[in-house]
PyMOL Python script that loads the backbone (N, CA, C, O; Angstrom):
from pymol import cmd

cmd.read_pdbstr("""\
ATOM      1  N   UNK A   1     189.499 201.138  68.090  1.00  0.00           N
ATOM      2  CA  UNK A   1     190.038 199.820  68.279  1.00  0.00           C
ATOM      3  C   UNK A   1     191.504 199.823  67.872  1.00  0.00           C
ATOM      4  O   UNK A   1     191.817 200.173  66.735  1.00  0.00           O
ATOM      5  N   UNK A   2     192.569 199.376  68.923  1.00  0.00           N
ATOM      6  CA  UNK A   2     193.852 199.294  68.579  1.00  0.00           C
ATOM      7  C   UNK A   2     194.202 197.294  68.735  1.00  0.00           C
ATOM      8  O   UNK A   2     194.074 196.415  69.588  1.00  0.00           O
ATOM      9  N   UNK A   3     194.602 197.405  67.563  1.00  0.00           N
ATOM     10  CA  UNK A   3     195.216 195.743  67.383  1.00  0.00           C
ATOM     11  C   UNK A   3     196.889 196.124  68.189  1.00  0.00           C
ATOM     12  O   UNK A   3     197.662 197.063  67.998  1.00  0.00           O
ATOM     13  N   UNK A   4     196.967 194.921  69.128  1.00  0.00           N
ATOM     14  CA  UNK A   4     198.371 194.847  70.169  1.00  0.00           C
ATOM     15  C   UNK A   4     199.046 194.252  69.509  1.00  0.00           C
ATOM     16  O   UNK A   4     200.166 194.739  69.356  1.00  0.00           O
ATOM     17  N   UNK A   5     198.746 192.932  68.790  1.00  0.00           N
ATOM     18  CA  UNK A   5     199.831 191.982  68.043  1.00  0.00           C
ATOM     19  C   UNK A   5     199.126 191.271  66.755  1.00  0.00           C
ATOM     20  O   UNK A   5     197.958 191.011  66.467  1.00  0.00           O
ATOM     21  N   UNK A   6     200.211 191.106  66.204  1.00  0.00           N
ATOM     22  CA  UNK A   6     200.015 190.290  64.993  1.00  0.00           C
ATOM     23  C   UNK A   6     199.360 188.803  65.248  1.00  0.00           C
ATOM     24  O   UNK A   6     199.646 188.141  66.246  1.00  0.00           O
ATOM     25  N   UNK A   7     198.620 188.437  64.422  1.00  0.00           N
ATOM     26  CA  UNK A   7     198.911 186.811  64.309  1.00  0.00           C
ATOM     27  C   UNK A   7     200.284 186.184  63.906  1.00  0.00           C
ATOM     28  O   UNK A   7     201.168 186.869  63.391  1.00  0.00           O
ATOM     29  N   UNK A   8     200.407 185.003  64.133  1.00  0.00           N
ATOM     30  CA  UNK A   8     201.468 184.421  63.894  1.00  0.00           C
ATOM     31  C   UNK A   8     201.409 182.982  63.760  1.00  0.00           C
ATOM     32  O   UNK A   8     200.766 182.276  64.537  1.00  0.00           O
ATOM     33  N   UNK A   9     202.209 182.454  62.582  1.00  0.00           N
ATOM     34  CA  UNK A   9     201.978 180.767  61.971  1.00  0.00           C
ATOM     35  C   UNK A   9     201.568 179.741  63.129  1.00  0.00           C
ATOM     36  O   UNK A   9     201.410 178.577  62.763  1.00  0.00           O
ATOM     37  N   UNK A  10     201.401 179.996  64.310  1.00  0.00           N
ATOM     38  CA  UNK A  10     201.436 179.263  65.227  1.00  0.00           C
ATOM     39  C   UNK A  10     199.507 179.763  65.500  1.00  0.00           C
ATOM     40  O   UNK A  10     198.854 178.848  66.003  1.00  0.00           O
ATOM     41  N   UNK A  11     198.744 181.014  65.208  1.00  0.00           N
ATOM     42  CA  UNK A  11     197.514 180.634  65.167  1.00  0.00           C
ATOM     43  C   UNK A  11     196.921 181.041  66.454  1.00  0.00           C
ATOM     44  O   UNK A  11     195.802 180.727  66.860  1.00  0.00           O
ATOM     45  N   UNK A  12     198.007 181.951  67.193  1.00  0.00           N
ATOM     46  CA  UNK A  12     197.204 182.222  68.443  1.00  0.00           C
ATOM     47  C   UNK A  12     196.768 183.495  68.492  1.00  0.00           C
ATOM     48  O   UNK A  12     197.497 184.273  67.875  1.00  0.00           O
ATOM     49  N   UNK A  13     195.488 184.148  69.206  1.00  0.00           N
ATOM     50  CA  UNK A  13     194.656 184.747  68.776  1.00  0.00           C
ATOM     51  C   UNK A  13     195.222 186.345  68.866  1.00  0.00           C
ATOM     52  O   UNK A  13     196.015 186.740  69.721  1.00  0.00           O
ATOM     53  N   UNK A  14     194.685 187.095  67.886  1.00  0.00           N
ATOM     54  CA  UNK A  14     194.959 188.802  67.851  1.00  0.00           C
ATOM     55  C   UNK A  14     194.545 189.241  68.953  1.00  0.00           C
ATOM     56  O   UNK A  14     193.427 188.798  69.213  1.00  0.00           O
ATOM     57  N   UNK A  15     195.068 190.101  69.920  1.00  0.00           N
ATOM     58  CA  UNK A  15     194.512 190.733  70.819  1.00  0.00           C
ATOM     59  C   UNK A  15     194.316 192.262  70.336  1.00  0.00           C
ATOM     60  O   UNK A  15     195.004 192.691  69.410  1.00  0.00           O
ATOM     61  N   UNK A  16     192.988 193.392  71.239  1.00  0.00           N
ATOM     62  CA  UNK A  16     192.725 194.498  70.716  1.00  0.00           C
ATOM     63  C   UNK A  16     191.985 194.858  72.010  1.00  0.00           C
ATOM     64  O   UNK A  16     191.559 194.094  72.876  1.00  0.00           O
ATOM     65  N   UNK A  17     191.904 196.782  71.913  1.00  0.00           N
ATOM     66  CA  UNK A  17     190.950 196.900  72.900  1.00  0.00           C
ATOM     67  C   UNK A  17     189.847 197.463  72.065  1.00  0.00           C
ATOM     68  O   UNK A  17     189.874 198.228  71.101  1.00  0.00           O
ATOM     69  N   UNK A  18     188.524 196.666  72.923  1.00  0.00           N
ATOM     70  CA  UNK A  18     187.555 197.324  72.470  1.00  0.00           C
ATOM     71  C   UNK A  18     187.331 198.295  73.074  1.00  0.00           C
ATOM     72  O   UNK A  18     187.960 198.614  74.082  1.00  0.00           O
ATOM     73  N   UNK A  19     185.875 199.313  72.302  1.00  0.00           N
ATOM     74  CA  UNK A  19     185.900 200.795  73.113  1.00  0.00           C
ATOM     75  C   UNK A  19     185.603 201.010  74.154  1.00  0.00           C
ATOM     76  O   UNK A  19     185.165 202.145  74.344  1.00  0.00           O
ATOM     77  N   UNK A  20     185.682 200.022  75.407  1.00  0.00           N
ATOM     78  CA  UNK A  20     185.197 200.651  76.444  1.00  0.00           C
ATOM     79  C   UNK A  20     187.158 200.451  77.103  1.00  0.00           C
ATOM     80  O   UNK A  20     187.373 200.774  78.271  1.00  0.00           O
ATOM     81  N   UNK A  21     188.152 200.016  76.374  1.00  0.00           N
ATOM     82  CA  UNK A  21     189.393 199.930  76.739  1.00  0.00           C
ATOM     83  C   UNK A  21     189.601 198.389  77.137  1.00  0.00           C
ATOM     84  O   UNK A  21     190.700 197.917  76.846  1.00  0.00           O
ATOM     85  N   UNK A  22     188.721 197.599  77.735  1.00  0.00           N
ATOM     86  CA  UNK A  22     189.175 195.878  77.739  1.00  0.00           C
ATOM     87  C   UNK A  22     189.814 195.491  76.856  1.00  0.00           C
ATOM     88  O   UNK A  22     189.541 195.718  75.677  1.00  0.00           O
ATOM     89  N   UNK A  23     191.067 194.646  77.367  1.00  0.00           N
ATOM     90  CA  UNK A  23     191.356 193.873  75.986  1.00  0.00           C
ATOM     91  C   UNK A  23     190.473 192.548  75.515  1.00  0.00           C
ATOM     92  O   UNK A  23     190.021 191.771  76.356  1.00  0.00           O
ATOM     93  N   UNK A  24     190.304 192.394  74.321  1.00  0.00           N
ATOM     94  CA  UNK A  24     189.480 191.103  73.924  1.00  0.00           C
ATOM     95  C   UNK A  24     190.706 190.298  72.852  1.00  0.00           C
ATOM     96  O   UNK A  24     191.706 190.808  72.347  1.00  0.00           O
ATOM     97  N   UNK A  25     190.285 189.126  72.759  1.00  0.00           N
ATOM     98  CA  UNK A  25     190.647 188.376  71.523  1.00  0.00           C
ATOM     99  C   UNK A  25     189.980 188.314  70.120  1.00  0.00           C
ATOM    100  O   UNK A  25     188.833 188.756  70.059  1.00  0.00           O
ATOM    101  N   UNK A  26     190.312 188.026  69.453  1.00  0.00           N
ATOM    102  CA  UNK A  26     189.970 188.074  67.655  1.00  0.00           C
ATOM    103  C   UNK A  26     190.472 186.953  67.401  1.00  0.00           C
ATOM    104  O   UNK A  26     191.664 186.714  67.598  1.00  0.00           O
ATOM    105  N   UNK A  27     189.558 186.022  66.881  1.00  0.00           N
ATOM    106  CA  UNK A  27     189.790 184.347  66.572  1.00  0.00           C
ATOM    107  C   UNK A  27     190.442 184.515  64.647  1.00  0.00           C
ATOM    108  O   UNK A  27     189.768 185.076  63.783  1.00  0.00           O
ATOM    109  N   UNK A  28     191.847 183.880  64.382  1.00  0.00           N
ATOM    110  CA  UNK A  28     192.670 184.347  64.005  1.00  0.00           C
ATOM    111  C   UNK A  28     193.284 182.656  63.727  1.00  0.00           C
ATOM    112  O   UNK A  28     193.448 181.743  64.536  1.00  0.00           O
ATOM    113  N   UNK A  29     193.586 182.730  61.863  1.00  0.00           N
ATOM    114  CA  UNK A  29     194.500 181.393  61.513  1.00  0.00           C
ATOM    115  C   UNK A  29     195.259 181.900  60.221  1.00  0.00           C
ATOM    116  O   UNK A  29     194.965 182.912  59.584  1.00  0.00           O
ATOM    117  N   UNK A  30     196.181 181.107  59.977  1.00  0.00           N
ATOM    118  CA  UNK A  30     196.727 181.305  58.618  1.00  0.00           C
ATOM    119  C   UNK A  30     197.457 179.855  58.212  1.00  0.00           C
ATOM    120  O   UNK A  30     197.665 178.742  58.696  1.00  0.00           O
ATOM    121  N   UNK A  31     197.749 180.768  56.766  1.00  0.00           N
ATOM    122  CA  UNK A  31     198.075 179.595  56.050  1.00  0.00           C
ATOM    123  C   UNK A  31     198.935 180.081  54.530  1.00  0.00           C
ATOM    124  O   UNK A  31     198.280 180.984  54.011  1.00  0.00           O
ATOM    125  N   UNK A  32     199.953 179.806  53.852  1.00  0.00           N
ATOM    126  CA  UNK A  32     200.596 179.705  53.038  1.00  0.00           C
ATOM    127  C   UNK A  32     200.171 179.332  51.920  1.00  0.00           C
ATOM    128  O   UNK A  32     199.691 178.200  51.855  1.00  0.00           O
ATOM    129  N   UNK A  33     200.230 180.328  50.483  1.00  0.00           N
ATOM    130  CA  UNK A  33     199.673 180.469  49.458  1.00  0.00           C
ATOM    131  C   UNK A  33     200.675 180.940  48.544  1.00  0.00           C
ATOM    132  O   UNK A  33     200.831 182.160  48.513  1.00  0.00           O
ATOM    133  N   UNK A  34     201.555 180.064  47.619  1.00  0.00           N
ATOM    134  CA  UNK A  34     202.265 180.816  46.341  1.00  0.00           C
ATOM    135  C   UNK A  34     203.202 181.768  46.970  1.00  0.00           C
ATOM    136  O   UNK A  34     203.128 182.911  46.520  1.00  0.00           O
ATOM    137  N   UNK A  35     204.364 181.494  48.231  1.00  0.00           N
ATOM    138  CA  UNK A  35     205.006 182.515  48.767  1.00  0.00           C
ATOM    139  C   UNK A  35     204.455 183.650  49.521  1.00  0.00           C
ATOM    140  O   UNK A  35     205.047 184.702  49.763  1.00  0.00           O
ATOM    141  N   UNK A  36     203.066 183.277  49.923  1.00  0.00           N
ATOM    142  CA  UNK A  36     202.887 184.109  50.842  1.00  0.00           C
ATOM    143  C   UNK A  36     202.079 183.534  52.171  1.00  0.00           C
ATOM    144  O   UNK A  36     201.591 182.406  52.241  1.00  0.00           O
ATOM    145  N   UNK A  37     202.041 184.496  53.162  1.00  0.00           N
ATOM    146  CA  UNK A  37     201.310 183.827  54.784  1.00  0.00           C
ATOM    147  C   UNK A  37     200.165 184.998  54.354  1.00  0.00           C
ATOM    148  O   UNK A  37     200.224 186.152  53.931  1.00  0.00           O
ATOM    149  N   UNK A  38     199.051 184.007  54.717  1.00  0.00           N
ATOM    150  CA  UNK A  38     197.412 184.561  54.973  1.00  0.00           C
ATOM    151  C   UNK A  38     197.259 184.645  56.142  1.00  0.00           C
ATOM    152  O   UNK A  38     197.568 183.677  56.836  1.00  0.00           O
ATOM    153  N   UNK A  39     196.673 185.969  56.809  1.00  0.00           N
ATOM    154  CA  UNK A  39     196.247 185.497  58.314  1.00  0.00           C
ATOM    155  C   UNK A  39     194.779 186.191  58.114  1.00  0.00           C
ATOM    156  O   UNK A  39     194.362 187.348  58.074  1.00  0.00           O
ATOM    157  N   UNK A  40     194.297 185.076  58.023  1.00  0.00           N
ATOM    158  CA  UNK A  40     192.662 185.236  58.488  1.00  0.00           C
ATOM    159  C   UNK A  40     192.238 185.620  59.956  1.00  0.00           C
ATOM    160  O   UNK A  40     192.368 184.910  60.953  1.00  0.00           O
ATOM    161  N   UNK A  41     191.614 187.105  59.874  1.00  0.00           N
ATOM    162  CA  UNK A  41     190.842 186.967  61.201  1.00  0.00           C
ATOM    163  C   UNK A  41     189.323 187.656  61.831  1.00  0.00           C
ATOM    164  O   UNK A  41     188.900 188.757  61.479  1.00  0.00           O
ATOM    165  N   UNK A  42     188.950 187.163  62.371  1.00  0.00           N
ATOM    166  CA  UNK A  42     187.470 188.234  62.622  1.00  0.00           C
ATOM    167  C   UNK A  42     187.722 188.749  64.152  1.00  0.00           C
ATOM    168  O   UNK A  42     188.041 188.441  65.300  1.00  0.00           O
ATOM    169  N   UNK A  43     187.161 190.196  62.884  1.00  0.00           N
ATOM    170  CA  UNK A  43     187.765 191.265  64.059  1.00  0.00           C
ATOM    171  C   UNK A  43     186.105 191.608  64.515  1.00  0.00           C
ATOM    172  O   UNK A  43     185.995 192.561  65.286  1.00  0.00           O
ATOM    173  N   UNK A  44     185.046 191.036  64.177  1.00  0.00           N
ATOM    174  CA  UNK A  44     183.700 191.385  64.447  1.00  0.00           C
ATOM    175  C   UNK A  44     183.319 190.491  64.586  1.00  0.00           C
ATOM    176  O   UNK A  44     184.151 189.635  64.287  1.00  0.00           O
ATOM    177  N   UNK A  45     181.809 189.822  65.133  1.00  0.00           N
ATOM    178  CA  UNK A  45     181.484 188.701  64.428  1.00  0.00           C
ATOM    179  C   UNK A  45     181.121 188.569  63.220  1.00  0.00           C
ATOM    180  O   UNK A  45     180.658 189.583  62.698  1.00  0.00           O
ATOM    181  N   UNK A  46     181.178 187.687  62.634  1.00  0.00           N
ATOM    182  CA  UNK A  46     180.545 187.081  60.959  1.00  0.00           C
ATOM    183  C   UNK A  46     181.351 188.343  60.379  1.00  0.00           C
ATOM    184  O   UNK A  46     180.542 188.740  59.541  1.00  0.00           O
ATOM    185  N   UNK A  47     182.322 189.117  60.317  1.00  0.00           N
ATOM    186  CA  UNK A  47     182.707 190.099  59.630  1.00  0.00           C
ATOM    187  C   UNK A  47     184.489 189.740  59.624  1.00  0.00           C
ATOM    188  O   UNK A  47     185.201 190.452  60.332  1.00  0.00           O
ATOM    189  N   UNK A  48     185.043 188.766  58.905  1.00  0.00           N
ATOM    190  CA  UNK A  48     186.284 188.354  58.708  1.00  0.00           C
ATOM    191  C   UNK A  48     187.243 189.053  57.495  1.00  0.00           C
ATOM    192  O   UNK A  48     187.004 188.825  56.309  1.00  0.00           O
ATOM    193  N   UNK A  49     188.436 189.993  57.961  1.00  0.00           N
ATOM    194  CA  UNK A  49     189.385 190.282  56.937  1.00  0.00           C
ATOM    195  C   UNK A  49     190.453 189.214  57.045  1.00  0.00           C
ATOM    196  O   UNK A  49     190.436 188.416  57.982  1.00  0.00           O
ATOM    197  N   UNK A  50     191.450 189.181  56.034  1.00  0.00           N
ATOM    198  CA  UNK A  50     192.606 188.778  55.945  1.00  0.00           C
ATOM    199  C   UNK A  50     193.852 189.613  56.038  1.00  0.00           C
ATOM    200  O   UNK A  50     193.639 190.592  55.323  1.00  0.00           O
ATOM    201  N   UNK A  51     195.009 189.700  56.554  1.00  0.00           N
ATOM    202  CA  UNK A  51     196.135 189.992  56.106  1.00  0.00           C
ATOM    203  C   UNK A  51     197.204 189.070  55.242  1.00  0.00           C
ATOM    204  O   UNK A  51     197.378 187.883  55.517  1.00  0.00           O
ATOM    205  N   UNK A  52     198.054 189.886  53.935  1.00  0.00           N
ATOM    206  CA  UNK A  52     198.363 189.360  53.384  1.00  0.00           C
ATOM    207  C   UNK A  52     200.026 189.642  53.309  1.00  0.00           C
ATOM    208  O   UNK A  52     200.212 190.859  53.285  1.00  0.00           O
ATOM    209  N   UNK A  53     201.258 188.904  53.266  1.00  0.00           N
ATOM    210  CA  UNK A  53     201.988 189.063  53.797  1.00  0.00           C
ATOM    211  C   UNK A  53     203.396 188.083  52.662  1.00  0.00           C
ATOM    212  O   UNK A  53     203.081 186.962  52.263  1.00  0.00           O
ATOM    213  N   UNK A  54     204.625 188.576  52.330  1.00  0.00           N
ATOM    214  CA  UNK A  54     205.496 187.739  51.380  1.00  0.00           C
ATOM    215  C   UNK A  54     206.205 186.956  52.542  1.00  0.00           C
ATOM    216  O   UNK A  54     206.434 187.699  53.496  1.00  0.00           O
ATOM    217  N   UNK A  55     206.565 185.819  52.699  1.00  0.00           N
ATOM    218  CA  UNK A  55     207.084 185.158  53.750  1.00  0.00           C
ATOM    219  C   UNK A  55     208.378 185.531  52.961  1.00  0.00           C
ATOM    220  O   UNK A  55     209.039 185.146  53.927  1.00  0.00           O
ATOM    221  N   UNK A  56     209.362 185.944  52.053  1.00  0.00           N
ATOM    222  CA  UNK A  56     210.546 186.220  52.141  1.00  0.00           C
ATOM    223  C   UNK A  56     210.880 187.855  52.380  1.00  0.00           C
ATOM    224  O   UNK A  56     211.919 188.417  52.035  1.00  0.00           O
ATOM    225  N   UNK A  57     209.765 188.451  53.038  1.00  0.00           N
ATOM    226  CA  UNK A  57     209.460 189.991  53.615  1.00  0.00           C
ATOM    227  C   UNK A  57     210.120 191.182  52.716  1.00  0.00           C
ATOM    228  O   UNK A  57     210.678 192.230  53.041  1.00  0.00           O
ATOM    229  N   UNK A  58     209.811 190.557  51.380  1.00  0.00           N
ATOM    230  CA  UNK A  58     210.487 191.156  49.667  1.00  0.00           C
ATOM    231  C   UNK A  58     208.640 192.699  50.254  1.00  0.00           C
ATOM    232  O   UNK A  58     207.782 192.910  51.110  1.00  0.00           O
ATOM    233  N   UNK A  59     209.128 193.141  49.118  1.00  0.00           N
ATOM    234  CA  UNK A  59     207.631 194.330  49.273  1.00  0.00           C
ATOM    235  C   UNK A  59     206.884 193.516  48.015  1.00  0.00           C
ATOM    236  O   UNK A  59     207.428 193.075  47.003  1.00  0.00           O
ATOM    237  N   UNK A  60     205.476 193.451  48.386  1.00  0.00           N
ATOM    238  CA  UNK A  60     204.930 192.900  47.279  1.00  0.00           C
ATOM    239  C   UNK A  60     204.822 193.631  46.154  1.00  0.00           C
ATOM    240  O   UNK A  60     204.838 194.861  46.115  1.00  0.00           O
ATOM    241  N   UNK A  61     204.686 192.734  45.029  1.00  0.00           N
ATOM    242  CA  UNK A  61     204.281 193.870  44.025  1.00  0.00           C
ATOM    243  C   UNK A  61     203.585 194.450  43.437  1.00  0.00           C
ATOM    244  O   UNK A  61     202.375 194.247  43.537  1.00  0.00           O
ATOM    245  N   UNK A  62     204.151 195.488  42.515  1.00  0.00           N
ATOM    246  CA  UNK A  62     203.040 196.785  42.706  1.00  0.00           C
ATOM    247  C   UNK A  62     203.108 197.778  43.879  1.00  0.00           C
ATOM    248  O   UNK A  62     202.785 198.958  43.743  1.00  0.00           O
ATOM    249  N   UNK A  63     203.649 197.120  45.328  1.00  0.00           N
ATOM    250  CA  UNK A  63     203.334 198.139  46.228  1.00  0.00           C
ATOM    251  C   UNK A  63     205.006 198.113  47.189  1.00  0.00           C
ATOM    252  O   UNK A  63     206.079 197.588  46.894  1.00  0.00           O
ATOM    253  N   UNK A  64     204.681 198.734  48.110  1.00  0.00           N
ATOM    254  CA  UNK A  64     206.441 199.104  48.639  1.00  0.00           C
ATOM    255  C   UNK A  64     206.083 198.634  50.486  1.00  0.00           C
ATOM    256  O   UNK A  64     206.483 199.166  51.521  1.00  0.00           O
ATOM    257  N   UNK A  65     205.377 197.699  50.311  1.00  0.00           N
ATOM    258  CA  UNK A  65     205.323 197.292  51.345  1.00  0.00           C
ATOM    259  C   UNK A  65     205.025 195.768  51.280  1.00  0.00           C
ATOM    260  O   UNK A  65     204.382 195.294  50.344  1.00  0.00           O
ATOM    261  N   UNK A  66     205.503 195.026  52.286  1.00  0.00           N
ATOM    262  CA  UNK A  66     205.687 193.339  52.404  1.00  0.00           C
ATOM    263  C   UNK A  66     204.485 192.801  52.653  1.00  0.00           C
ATOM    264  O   UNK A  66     204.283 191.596  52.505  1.00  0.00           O
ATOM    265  N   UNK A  67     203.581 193.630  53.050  1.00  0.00           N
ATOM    266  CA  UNK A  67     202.301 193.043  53.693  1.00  0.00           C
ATOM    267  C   UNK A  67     201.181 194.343  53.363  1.00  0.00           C
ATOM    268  O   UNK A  67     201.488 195.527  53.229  1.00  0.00           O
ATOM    269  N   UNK A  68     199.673 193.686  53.268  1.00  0.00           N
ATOM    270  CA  UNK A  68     198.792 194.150  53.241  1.00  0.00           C
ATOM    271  C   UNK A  68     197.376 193.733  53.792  1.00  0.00           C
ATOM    272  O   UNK A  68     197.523 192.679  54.412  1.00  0.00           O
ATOM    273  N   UNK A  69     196.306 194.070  53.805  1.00  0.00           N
ATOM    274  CA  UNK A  69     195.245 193.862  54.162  1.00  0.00           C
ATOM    275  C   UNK A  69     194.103 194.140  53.337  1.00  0.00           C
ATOM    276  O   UNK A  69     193.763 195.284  53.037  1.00  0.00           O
ATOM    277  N   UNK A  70     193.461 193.012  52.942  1.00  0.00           N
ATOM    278  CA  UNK A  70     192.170 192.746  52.716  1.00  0.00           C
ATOM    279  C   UNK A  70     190.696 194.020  53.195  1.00  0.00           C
ATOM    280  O   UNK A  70     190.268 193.769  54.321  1.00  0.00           O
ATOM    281  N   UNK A  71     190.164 194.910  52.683  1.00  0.00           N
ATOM    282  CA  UNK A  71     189.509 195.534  53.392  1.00  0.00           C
ATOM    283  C   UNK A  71     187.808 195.550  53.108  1.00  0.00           C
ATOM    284  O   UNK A  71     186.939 196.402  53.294  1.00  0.00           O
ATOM    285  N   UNK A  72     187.803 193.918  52.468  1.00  0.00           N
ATOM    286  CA  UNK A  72     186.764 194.067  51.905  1.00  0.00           C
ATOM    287  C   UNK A  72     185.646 192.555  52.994  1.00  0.00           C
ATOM    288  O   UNK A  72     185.792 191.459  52.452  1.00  0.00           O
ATOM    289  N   UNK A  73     185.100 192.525  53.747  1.00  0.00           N
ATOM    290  CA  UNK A  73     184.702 191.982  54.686  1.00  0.00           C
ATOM    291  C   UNK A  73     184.109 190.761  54.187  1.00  0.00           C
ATOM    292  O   UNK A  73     183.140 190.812  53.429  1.00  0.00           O
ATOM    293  N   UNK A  74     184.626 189.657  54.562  1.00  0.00           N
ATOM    294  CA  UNK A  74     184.020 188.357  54.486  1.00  0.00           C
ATOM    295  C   UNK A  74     182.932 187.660  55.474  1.00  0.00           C
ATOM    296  O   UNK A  74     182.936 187.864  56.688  1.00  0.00           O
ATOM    297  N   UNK A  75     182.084 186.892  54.874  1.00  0.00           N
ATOM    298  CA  UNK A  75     181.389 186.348  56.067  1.00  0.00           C
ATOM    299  C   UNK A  75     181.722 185.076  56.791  1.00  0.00           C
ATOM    300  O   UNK A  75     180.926 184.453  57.493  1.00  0.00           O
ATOM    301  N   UNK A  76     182.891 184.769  56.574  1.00  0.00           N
ATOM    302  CA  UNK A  76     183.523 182.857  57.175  1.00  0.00           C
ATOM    303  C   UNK A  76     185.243 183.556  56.417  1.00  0.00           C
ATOM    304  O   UNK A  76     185.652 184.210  55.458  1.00  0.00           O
ATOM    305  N   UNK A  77     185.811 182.750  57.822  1.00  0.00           N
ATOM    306  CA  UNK A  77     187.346 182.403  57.762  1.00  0.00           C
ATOM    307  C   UNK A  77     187.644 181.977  56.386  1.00  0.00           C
ATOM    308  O   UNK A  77     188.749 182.247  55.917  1.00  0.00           O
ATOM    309  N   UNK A  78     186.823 181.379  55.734  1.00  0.00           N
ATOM    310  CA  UNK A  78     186.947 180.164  54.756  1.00  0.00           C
ATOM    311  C   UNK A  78     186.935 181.053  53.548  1.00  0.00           C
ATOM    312  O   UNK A  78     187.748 180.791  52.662  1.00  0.00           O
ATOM    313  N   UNK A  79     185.837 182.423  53.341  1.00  0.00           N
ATOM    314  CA  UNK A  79     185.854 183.335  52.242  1.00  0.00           C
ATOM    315  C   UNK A  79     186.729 184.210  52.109  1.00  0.00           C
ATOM    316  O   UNK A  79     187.204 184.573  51.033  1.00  0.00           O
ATOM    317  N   UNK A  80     187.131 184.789  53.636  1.00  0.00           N
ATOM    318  CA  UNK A  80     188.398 185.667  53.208  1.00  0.00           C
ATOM    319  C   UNK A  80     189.693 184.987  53.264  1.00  0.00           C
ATOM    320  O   UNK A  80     190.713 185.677  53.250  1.00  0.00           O
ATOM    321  N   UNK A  81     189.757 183.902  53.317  1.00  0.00           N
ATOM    322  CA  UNK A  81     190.849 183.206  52.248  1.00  0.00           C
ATOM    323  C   UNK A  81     190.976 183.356  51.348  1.00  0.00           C
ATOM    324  O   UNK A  81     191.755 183.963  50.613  1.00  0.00           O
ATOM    325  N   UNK A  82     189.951 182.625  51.273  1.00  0.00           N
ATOM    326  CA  UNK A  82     189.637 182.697  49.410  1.00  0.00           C
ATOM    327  C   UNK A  82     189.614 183.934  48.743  1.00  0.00           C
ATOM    328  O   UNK A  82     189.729 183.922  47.517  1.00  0.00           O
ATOM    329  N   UNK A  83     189.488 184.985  49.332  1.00  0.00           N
ATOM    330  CA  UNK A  83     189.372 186.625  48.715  1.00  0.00           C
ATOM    331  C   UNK A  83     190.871 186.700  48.880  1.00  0.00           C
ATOM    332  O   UNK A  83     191.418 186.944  47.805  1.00  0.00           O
ATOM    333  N   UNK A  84     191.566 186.587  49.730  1.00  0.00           N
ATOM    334  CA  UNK A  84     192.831 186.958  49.914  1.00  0.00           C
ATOM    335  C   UNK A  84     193.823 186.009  48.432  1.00  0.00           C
ATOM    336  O   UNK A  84     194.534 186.556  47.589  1.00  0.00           O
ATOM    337  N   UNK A  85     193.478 184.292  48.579  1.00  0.00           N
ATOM    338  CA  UNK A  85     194.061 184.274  47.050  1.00  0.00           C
ATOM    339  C   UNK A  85     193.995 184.741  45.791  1.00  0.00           C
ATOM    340  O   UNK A  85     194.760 184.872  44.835  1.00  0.00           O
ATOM    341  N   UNK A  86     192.652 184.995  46.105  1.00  0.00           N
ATOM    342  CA  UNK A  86     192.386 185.918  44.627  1.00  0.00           C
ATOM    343  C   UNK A  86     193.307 187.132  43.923  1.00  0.00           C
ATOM    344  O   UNK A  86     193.824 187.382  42.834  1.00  0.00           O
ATOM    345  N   UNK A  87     193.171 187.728  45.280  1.00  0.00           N
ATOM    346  CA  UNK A  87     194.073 189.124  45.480  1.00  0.00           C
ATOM    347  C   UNK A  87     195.734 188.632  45.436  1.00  0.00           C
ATOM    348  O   UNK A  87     196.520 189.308  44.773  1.00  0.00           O
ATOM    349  N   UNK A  88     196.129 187.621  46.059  1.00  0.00           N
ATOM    350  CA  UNK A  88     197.371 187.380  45.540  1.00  0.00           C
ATOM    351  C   UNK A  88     197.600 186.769  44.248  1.00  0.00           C
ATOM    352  O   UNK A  88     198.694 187.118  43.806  1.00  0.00           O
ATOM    353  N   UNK A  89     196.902 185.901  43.398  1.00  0.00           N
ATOM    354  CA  UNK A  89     196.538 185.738  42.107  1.00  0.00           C
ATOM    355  C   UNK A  89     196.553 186.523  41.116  1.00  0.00           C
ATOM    356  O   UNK A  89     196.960 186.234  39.991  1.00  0.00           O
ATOM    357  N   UNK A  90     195.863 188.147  41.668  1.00  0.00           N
ATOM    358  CA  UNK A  90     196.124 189.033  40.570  1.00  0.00           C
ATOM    359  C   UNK A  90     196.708 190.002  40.681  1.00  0.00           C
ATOM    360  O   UNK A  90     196.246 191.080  40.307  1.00  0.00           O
ATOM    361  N   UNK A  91     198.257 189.823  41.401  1.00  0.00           N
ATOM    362  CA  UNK A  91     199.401 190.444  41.394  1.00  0.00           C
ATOM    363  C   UNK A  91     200.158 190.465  40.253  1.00  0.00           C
ATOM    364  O   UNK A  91     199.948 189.569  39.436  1.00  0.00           O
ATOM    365  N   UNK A  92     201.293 191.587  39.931  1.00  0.00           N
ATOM    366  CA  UNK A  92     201.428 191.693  39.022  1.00  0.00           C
ATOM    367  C   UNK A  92     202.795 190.527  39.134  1.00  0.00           C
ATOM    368  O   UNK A  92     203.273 190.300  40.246  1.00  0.00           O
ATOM    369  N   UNK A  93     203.238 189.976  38.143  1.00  0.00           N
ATOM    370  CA  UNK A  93     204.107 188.759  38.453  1.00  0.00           C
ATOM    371  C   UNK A  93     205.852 189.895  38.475  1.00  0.00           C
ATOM    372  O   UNK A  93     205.965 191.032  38.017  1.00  0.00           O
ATOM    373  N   UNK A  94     206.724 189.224  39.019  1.00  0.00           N
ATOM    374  CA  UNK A  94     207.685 189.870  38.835  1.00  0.00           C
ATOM    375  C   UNK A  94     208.738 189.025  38.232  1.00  0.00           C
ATOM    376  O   UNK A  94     209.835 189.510  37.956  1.00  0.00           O
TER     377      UNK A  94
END
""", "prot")
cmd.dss("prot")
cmd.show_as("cartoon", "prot")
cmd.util.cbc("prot")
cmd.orient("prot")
């Protein structure tokens, strides 16, 4: 599976091909948390990650990159939010 594009604050859906090569959509939202953009999306059914991302595109910290991903599978849009604040919650403060 190759992801074509990002989500973006505007909420329109991830595109990808599945394995037989079709492209499909991935139902896909975000939302702003403490300086950062969440993009919630399910890339399966009932199987939802987040990406996590600094809207001033600083590298987060702890790590040397601006953005990351959630790799721990939620079952609702609504939990891997909530997993994703967590995870930005227990960043190290700078």
């Amino acid at each position: 599976m190759r992801l074509l594009s990002r989500s973006r604050p505007g909420f329109p859906a991830i595109s990808r091909y599945d394995d037989c090569g079709q492209a499909v959509c991935v139902r896909a939202s975000a939302v702003e948390y403490k300086g950062y953009l969440i993009e919630a999306f399910e890339e399966w059914p009932r199987r939802w990650f987040a990406n996590v991302r600094r809207l001033d595109d600083q590298a987060i910290p702890g790590m040397q990159f601006p953005s990351l991903r959630t790799f721990s599978v939620r079952p609702s849009k609504a939990a891997a939010i909530e997993f994703a604040k967590k995870v930005i919650d227990a960043l190290p403060l700078v």
